[in-house]
N, C-alpha and C positions, 0 to 999 in steps of 0.2 A: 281101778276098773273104769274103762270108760262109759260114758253115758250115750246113748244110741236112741234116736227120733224116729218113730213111726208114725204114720197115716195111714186109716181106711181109709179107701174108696167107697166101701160101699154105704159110710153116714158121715165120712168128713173127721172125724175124732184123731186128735194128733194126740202123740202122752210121749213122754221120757222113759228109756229103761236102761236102769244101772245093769249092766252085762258082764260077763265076762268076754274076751274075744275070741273062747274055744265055744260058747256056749251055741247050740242052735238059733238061731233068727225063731221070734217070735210070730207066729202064723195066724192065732186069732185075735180080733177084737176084742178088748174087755169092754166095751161098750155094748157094742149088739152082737157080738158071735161070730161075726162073717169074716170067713177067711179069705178076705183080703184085707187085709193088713202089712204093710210094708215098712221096709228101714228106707230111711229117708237119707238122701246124702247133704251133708251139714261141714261147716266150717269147723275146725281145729278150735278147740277151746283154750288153747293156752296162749300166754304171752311172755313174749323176754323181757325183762324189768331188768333193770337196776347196774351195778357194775360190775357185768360180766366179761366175760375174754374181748367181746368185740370191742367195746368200752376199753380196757384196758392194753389190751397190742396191737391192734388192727385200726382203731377208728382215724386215727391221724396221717397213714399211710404207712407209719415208720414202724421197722422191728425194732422186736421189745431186745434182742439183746443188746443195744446200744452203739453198732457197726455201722456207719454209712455207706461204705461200696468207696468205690474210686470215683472222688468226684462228684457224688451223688447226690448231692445237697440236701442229704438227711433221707432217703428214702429207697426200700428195697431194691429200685431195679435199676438203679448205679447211671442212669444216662437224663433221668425226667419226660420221657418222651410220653409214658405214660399217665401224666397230668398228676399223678400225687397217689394215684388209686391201686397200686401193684401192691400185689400180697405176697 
């Protein structure tokens, strides 16, 4: 479930709420009652670690099934015009 940022307006109070994403937006303050109370728009909390796909067939430029093209001097798009970065 992801976690969702709110702020009143009307005394400044920010809080965290674990939600669902069917679930209604939250309308009052637990603070002081006042309905305004808002979701806040907030950054992605997650991060890509470790050796994943990109790490493994893509970061070099070359595919992973081991073909170079005609000519291609080890990377997908067979001519190099595209500096190493063709997927």
């Amino acid at each position: 479930m992801p976690i969702y940022e709110y702020r009143c307006t009307a005394c400044g109070a920010a809080k965290e709420h674990l939600q669902k994403m069917s679930d209604e937006p939250i309308a009052q303050c637990p603070a002081c009652g006042s309905a305004d109370y808002h979701k806040q728009l907030s950054a992605a909390g997650f991060q890509l670690k470790g050796s994943g796909w990109y790490a493994t067939d893509f970061k070099n430029g070359s595919s992973s099934s081991g073909s170079s093209g005609a000519g291609g001097g080890g990377h997908s798009c067979g001519n190099g015009s595209c500096g190493g970065g063709c997927a």
